[in-house]
Backbone of each chain as ProteinMPNN parsed JSONL, in Angstrom:
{"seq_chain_A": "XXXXXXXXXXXXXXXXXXXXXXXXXXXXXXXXXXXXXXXXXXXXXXXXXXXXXXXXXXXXXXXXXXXXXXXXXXXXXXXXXXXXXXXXXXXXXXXXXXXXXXXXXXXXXXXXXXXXXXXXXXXXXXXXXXXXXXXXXXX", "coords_chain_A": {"N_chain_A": [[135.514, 23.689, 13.799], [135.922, 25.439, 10.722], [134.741, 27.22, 9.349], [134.57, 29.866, 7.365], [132.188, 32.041, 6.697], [130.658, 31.285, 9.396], [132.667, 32.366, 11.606], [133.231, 34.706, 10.53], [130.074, 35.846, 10.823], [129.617, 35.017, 13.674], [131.145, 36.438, 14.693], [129.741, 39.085, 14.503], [127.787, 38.441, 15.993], [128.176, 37.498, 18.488], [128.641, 39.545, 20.211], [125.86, 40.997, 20.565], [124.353, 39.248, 21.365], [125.273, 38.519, 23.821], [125.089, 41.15, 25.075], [122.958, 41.372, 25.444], [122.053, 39.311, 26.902], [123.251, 40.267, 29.585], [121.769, 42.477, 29.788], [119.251, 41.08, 30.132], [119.643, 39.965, 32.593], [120.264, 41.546, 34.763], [118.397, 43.754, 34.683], [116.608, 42.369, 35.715], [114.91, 42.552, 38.534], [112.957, 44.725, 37.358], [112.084, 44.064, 34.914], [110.838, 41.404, 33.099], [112.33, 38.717, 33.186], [115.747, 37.786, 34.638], [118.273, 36.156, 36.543], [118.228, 33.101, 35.951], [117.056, 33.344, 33.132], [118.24, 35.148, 31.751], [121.012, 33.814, 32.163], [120.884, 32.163, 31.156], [120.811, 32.748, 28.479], [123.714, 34.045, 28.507], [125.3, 31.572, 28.693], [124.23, 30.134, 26.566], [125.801, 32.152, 24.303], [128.592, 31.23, 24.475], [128.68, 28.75, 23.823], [128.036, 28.989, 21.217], [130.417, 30.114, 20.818], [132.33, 28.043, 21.464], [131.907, 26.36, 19.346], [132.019, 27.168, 17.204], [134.675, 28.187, 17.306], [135.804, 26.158, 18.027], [137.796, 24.533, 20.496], [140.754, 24.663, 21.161], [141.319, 27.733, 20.854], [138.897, 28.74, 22.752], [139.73, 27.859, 25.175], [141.978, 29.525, 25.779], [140.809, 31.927, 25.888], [138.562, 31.657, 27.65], [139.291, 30.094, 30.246], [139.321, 26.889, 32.195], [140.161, 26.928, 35.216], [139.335, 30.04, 35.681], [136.874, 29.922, 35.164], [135.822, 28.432, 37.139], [136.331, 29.09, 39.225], [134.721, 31.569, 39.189], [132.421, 30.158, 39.465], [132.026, 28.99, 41.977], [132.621, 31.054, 43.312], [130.539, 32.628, 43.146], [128.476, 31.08, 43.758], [129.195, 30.603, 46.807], [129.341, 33.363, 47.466], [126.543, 33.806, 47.105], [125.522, 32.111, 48.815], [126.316, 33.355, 51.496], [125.49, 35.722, 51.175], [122.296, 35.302, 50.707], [121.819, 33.853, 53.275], [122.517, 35.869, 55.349], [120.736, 37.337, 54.465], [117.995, 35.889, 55.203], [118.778, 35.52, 58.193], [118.35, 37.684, 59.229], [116.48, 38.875, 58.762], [113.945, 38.785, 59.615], [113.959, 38.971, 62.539], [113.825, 41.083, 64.133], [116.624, 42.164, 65.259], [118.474, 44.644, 64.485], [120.509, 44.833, 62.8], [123.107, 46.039, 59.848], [121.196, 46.019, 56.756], [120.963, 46.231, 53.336], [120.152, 49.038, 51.146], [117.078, 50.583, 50.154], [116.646, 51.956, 48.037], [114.985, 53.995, 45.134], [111.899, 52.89, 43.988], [111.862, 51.736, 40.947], [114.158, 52.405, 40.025], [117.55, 51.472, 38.756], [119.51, 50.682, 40.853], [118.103, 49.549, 43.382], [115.275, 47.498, 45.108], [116.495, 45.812, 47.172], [118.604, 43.225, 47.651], [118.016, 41.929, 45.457], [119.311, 42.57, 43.063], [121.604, 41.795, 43.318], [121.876, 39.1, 43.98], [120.273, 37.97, 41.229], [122.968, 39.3, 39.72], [124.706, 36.978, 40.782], [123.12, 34.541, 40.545], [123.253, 34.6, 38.267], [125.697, 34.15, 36.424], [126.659, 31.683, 37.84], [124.976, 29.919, 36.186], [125.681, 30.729, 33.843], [127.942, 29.478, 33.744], [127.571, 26.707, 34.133], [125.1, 25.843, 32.318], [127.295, 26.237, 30.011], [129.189, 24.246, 30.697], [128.532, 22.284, 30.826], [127.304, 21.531, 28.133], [129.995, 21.004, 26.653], [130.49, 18.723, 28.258], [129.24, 17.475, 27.016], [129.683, 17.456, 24.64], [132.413, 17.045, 23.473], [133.399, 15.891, 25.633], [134.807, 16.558, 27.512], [136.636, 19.472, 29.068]], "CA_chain_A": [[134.987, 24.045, 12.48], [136.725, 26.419, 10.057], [134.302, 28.101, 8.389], [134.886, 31.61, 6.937], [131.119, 32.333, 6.927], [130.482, 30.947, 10.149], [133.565, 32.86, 12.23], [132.37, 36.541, 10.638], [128.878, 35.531, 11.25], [129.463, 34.769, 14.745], [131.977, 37.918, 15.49], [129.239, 40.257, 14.615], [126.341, 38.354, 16.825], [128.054, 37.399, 19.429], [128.355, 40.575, 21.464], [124.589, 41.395, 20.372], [123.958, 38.258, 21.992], [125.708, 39.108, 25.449], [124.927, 42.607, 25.311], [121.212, 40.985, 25.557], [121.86, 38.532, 28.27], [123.567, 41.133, 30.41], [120.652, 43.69, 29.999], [118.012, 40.478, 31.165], [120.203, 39.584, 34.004], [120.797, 43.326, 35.149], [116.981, 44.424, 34.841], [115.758, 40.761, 36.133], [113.866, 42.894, 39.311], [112.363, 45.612, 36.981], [111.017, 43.42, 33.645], [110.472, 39.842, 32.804], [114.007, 37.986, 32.721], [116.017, 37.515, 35.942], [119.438, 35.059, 36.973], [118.252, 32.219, 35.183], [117.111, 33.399, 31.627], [119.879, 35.397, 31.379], [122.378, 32.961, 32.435], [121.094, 30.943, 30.022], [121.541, 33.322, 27.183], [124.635, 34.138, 28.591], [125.53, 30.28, 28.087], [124.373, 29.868, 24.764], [126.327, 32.711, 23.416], [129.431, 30.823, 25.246], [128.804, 27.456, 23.59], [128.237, 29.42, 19.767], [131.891, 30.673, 20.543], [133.167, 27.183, 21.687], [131.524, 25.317, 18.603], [132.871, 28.098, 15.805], [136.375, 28.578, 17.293], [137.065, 25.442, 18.528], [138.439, 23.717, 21.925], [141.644, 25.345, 21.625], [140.892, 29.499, 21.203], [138.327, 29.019, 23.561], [140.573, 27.749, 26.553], [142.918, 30.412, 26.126], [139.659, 33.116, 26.715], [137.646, 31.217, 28.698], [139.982, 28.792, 31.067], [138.925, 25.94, 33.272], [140.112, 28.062, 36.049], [138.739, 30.792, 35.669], [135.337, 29.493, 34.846], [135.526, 27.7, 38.017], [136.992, 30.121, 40.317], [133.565, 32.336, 38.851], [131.409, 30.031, 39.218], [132.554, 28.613, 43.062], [133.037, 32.327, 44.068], [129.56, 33.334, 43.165], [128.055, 30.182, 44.319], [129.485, 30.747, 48.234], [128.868, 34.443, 47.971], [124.77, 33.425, 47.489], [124.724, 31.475, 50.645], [126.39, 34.348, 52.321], [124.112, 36.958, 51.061], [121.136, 34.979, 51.424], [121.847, 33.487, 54.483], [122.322, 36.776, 56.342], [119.203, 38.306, 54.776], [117.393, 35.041, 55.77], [119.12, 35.201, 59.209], [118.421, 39.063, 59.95], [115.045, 39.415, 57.749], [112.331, 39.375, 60.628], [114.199, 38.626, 64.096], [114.149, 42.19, 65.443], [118.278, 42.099, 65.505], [118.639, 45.598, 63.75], [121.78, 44.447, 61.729], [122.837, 46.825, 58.937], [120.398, 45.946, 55.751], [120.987, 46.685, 51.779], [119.595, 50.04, 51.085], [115.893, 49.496, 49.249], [116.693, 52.796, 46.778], [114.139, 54.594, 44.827], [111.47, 52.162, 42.773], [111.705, 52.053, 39.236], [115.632, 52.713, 39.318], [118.139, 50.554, 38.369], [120.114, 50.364, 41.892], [116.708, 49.087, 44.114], [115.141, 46.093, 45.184], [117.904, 45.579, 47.859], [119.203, 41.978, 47.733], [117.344, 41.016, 44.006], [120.238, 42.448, 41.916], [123.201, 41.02, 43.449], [121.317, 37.862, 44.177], [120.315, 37.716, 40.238], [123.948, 38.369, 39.01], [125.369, 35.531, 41.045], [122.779, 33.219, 40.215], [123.54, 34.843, 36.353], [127.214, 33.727, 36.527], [126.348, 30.146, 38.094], [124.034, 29.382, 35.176], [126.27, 30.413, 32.216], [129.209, 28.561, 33.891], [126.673, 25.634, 34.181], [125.585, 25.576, 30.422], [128.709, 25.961, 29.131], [130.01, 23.268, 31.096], [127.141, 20.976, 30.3], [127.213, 21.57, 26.637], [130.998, 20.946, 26.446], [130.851, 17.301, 28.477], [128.326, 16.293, 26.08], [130.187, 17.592, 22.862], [133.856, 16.669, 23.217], [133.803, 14.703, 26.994], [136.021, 17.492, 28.733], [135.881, 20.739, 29.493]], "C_chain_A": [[135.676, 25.307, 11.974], [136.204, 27.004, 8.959], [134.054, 29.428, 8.208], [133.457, 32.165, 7.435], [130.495, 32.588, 8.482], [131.35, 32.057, 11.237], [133.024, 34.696, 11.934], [131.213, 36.696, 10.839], [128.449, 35.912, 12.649], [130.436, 36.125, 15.49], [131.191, 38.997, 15.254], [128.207, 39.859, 15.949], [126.635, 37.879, 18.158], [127.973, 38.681, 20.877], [127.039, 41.359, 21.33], [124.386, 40.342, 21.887], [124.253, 38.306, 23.639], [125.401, 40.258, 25.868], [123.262, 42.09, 26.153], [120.748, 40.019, 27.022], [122.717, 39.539, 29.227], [122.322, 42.013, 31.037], [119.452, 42.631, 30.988], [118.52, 40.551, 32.785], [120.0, 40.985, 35.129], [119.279, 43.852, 35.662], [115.905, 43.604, 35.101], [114.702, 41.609, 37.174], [113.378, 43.819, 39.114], [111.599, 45.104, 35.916], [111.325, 42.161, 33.574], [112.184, 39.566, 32.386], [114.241, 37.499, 34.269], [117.236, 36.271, 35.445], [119.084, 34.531, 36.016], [118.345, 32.329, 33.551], [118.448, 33.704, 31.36], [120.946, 34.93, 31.593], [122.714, 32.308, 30.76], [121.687, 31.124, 29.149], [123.058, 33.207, 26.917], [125.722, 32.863, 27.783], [125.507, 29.83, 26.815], [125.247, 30.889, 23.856], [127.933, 32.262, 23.379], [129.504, 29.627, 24.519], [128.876, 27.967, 22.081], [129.837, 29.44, 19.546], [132.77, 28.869, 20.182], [132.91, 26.342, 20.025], [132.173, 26.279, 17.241], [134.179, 27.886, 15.883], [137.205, 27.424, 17.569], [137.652, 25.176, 20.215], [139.589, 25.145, 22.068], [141.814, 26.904, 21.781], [140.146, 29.243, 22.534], [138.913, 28.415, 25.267], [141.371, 28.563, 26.414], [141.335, 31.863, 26.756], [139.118, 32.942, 27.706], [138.35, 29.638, 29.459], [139.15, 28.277, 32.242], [138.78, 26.538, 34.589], [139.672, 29.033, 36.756], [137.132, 30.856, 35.618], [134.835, 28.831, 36.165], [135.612, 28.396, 39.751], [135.55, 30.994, 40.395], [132.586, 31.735, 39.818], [131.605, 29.003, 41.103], [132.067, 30.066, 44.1], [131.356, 32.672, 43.894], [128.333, 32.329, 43.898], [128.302, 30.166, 46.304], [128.832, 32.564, 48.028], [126.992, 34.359, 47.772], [124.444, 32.813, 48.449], [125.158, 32.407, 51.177], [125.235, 35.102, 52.354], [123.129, 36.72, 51.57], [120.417, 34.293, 52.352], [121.854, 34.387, 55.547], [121.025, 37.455, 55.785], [118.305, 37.016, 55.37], [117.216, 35.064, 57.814], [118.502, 36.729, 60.022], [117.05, 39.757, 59.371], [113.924, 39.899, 59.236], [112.434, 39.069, 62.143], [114.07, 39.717, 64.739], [115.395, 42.3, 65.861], [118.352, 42.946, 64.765], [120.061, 45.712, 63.517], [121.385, 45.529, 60.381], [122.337, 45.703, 57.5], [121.375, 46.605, 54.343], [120.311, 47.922, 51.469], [118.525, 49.617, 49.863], [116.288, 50.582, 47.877], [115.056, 53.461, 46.476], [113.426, 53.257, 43.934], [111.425, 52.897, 41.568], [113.363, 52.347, 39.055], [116.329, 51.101, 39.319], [118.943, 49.336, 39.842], [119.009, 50.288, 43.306], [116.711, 47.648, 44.305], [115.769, 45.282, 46.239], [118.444, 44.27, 47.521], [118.776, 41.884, 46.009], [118.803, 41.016, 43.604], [121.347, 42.119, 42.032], [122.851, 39.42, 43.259], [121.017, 37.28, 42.447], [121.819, 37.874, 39.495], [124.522, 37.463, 39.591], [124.18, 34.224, 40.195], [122.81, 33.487, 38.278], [125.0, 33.935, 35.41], [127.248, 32.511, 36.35], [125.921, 29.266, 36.764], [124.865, 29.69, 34.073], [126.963, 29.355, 32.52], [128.628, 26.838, 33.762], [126.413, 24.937, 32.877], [125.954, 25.413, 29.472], [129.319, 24.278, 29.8], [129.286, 21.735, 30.951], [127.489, 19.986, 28.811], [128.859, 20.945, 26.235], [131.268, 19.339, 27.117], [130.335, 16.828, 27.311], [129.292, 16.224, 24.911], [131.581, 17.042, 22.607], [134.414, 15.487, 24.887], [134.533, 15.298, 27.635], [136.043, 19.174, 28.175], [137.541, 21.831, 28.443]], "O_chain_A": [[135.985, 26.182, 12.784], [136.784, 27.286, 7.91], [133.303, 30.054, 8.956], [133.453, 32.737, 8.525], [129.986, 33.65, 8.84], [130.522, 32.748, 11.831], [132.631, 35.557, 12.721], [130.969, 37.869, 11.123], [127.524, 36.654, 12.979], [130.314, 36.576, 16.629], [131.662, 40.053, 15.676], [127.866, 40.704, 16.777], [125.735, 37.775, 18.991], [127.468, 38.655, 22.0], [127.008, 42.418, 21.957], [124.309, 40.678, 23.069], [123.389, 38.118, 24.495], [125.42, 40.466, 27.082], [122.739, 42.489, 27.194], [119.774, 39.982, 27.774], [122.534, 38.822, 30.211], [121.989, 42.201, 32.207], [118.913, 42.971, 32.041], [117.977, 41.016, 33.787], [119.518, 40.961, 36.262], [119.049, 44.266, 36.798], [114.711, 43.817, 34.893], [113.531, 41.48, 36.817], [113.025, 44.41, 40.134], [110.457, 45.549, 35.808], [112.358, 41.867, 34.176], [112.926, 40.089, 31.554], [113.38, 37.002, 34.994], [117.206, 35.64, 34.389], [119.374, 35.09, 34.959], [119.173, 31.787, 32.817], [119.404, 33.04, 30.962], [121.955, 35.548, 31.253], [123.591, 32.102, 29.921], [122.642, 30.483, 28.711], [123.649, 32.716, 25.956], [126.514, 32.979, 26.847], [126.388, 29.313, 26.127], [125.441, 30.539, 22.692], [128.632, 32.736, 22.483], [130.679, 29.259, 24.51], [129.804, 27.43, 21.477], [130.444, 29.006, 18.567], [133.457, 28.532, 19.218], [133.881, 25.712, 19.605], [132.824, 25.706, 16.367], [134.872, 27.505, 14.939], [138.429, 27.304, 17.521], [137.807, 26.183, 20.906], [139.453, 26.186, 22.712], [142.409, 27.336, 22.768], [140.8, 29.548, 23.531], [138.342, 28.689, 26.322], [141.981, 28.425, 27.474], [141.169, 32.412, 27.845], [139.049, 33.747, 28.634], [137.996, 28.477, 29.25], [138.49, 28.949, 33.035], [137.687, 26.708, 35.128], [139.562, 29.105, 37.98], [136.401, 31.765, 36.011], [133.629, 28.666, 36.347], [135.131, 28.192, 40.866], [135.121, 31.187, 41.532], [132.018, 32.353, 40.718], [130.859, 28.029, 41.0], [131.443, 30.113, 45.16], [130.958, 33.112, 44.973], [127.391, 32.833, 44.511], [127.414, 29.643, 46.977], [127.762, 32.818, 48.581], [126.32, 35.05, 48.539], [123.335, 32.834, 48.982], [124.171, 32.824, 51.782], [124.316, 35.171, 53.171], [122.697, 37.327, 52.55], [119.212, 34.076, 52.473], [121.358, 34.044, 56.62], [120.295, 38.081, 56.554], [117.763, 37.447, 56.388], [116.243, 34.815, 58.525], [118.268, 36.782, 61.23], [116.697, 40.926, 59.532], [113.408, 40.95, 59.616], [111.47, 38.93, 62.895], [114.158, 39.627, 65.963], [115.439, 42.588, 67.057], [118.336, 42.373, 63.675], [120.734, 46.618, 64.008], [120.281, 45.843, 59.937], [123.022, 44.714, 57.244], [122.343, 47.351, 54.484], [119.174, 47.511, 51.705], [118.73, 48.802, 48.963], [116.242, 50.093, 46.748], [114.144, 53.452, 47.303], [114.187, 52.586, 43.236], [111.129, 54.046, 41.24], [113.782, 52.509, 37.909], [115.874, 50.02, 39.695], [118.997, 48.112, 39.956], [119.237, 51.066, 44.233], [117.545, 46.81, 43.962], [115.583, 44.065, 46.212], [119.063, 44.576, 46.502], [119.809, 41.703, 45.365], [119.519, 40.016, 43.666], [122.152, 42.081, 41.101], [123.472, 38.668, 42.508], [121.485, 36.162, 42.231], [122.154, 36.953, 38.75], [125.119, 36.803, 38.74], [124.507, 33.291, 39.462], [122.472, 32.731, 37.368], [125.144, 33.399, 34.312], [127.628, 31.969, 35.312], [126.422, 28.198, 36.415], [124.811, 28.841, 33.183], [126.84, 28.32, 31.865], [129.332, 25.933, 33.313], [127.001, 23.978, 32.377], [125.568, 24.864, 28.44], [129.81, 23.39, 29.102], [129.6, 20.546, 30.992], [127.727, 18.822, 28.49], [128.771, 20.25, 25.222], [132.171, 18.684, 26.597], [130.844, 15.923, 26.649], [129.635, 15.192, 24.334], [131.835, 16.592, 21.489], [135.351, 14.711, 25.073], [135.102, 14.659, 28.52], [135.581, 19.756, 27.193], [137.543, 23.062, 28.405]]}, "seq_chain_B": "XXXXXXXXXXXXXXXXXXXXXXXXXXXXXXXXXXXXXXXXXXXXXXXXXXXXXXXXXXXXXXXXXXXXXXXXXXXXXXX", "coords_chain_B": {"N_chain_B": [[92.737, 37.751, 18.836], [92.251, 35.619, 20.277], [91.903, 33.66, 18.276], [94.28, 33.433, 17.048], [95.496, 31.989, 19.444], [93.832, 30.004, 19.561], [94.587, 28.51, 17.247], [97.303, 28.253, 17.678], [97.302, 26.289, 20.114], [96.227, 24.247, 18.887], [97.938, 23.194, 17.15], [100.314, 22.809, 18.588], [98.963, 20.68, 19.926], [98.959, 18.893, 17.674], [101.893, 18.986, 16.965], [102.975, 17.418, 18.975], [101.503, 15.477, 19.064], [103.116, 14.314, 16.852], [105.268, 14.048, 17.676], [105.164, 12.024, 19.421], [104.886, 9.752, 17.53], [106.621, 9.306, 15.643], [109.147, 8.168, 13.468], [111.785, 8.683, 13.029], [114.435, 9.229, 13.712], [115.991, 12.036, 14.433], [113.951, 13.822, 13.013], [112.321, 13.888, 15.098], [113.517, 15.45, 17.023], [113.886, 17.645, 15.976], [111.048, 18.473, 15.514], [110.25, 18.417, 17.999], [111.602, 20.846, 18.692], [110.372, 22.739, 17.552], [107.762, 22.721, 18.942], [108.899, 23.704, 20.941], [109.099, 26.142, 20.71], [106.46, 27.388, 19.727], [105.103, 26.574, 22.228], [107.004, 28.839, 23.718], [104.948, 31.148, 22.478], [102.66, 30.511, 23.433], [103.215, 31.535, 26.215], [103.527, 33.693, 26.53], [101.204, 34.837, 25.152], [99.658, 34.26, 27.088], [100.443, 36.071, 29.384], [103.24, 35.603, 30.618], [105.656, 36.461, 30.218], [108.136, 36.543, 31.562], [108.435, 33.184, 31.587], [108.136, 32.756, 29.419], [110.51, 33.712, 27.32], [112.408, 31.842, 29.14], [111.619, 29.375, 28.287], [112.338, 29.751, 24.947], [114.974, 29.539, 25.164], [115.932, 27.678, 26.799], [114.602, 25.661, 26.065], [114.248, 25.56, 23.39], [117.025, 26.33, 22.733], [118.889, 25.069, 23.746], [118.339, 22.557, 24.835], [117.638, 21.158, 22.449], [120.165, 21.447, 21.181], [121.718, 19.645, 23.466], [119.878, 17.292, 22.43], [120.887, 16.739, 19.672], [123.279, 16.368, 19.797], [123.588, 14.094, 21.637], [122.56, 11.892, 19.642], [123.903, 12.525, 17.831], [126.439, 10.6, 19.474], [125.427, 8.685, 20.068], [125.197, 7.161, 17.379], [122.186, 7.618, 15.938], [121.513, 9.159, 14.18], [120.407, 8.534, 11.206], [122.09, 8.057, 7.708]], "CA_chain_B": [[94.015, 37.299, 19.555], [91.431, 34.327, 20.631], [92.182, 32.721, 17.093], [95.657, 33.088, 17.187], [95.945, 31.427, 20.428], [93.59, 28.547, 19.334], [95.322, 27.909, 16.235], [98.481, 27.499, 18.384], [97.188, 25.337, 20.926], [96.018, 22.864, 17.886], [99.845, 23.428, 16.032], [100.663, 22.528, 19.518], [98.766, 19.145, 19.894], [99.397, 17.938, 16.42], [103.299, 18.522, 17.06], [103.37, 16.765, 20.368], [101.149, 13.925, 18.821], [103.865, 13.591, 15.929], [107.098, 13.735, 18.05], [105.334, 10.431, 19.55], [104.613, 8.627, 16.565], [107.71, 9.655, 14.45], [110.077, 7.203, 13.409], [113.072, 9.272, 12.819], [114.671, 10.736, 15.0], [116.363, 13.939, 13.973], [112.761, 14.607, 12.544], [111.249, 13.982, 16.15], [114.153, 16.589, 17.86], [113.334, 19.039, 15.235], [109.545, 19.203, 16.087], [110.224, 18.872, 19.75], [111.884, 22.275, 18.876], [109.284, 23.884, 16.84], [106.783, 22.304, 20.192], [109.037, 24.496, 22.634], [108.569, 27.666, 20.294], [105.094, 27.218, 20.232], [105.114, 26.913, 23.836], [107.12, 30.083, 24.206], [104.575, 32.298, 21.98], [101.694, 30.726, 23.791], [103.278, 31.916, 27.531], [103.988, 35.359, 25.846], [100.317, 35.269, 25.14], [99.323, 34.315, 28.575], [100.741, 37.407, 29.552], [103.971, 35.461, 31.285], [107.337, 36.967, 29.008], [109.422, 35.562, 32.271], [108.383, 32.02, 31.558], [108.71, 32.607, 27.292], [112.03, 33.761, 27.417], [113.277, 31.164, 29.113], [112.116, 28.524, 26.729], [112.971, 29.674, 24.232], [116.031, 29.371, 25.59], [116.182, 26.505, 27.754], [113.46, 24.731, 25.382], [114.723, 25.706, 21.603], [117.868, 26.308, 22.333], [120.25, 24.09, 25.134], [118.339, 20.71, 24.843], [117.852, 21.004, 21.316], [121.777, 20.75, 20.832], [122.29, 18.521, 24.051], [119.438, 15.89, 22.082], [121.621, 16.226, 18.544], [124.708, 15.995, 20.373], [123.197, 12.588, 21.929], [122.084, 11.492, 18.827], [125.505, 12.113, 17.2], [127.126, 10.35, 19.762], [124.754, 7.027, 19.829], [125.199, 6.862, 16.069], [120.975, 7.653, 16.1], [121.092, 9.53, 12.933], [120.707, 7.881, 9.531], [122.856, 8.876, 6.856]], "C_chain_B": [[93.593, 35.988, 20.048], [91.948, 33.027, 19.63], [93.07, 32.618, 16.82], [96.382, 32.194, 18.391], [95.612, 29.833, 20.41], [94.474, 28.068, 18.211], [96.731, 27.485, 16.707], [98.425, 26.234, 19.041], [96.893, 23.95, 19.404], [97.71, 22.929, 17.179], [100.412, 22.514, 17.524], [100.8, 20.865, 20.136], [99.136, 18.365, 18.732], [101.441, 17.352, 16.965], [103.578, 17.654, 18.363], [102.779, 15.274, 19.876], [102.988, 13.127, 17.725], [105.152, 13.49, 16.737], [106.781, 11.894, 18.822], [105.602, 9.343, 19.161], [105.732, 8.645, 15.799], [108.482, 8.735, 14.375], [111.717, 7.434, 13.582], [113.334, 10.487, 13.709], [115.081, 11.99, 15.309], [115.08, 14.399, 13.613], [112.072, 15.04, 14.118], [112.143, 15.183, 16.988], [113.459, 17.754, 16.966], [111.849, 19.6, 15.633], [109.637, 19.778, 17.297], [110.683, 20.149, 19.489], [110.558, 23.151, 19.024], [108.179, 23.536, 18.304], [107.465, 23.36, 20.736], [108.784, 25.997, 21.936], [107.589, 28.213, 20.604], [104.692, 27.819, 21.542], [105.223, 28.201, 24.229], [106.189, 31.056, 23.623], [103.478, 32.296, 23.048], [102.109, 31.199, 25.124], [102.92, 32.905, 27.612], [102.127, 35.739, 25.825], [99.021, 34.856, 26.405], [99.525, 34.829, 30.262], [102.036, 36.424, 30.837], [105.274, 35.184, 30.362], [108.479, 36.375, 29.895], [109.45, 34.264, 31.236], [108.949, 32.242, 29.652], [109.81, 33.094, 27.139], [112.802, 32.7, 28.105], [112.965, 29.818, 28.799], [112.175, 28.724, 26.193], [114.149, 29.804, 24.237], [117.06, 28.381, 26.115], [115.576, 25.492, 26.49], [114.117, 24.709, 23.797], [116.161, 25.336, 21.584], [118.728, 25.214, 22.451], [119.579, 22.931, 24.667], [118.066, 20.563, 23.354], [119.394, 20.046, 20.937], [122.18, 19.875, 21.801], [121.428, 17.014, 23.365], [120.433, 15.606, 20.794], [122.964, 15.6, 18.884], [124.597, 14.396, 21.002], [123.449, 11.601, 20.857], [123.49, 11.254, 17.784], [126.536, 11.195, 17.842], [126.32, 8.509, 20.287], [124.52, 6.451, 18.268], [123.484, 7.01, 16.204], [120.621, 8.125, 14.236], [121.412, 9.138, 11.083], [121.324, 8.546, 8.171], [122.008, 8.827, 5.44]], "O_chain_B": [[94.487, 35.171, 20.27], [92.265, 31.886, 19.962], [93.233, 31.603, 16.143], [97.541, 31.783, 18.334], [96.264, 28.864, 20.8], [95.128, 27.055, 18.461], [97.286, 26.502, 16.218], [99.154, 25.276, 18.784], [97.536, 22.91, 19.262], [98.084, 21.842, 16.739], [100.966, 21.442, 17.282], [101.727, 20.157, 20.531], [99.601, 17.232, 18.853], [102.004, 16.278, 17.178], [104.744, 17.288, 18.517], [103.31, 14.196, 20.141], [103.627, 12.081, 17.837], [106.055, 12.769, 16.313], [107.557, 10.938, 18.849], [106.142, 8.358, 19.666], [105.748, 7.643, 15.084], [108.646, 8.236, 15.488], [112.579, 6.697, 14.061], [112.979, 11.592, 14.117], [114.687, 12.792, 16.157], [114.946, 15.587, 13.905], [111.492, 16.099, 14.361], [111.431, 15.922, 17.668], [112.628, 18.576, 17.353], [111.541, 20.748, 15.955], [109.361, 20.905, 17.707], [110.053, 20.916, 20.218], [109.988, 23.815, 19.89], [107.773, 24.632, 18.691], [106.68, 24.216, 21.145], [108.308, 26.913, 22.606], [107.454, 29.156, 21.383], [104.218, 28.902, 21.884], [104.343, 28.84, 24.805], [106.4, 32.145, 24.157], [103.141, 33.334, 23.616], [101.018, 31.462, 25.629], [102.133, 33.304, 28.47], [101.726, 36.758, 26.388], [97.83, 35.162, 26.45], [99.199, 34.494, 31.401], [101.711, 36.572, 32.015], [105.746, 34.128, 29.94], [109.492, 35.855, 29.427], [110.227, 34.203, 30.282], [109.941, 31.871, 29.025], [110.233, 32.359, 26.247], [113.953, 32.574, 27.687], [113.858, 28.987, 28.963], [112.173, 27.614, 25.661], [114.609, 30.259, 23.189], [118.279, 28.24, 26.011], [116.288, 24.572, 26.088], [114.394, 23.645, 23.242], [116.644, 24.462, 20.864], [119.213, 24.551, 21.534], [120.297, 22.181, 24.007], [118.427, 19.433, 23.022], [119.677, 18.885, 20.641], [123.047, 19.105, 21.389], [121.902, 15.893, 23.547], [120.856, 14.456, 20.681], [123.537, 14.629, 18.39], [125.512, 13.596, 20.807], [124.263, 10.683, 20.951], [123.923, 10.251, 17.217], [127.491, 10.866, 17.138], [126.868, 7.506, 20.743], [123.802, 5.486, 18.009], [123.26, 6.054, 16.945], [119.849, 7.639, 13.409], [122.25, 9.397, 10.219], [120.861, 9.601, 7.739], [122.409, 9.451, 4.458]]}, "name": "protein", "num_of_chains": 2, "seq": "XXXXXXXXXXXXXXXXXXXXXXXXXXXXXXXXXXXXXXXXXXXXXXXXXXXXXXXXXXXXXXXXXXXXXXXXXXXXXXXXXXXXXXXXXXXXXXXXXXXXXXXXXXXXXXXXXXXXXXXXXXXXXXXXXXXXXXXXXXXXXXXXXXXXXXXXXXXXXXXXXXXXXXXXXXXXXXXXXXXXXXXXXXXXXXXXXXXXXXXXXXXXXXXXXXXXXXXXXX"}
């Protein structure tokens, strides 16, 4: 689609729009959000781009590749993670731990906030890749 | 806040009765929207902002455009 309206429309709201799914994802184990919502967002601000700009802009920003390499890489590093806290949680094997931090700060929670941006990552790459079989049949 | 919550829940049942009965089908995606809005105010006011954020997200937004996108691609919608 090549509409004027549409293209300056979407270049002011889309980095509102990510700015917003970053912040859920980020502050998922301090206020209401977490991995999923914010993936989602993430996703929908990902599919606005693809449906304004077009197939071809949006494979030069956002390549097959790269989207896959993301979304692979963050997908194995969540069974790592939460396979060794699973594996080392309550055996009495005093393996080094995640540091818990201070509550109420940003860097706390030990495992949540890595564990929410992978599963943040997973879920845009997911959405997008959803939204894009349905709409054109390839990615 | 009692009467704002009932007046939803009835906005709520009406739109869920009509996405049954509807004939047309871009009309019946469109409600189903306005249904998942709904939804998300009443979570919001059942003090769970996780769950209402992510329909209106999951619910308004994503299957919204994966049902038009259907619908465009089974010829569904009448010109």
């Amino acid at each position: 689609m090549n509409h004027m309206i549409l293209q300056v429309v979407s270049k002011i709201m889309i980095p509102f729009i990510q700015v917003f799914g970053i912040y859920v994802v980020l502050f998922g184990h301090l206020s209401p959000g977490g991995g999923f919502a914010g993936g989602t967002i993430l996703g929908v601000s990902l599919i606005f781009y693809r449906m304004v700009y077009g197939k071809a802009e949006t494979r030069l920003k956002f390549p097959f590749e790269l989207m896959m390499k993301m979304m692979c890489g963050a997908l194995i590093l969540y069974g790592v993670l939460k396979g060794y806290s699973f594996l080392t949680g309550g055996n009495h094997s005093y393996l080094p731990q995640l540091p818990l931090g201070t509550p109420g700060n940003i860097l706390s929670g030990g495992y949540l906030l890595p564990l929410n941006v992978l599963v943040g990552i997973t879920v845009t790459v997911t959405i997008y890749f959803l939204f894009t079989l349905f709409y054109e049949g390839e990615i | 806040m009692k009467i704002f919550s009932i007046i939803m829940i009835l906005f709520l049942i009406g739109s869920s009765i009509a996405v049954s009965i509807m004939r047309n089908l871009l009309g019946a995606v469109i409600v189903f929207m306005t249904y998942s809005l709904v939804m998300a105010i009443l979570w919001q006011q059942l003090n769970a902002p996780d769950l209402a954020i992510t329909e209106a997200a999951i619910g308004a937004g994503v299957t919204t455009i994966l049902f038009v996108l259907t619908l465009r691609k089974i010829r569904g919608v009448k010109k």
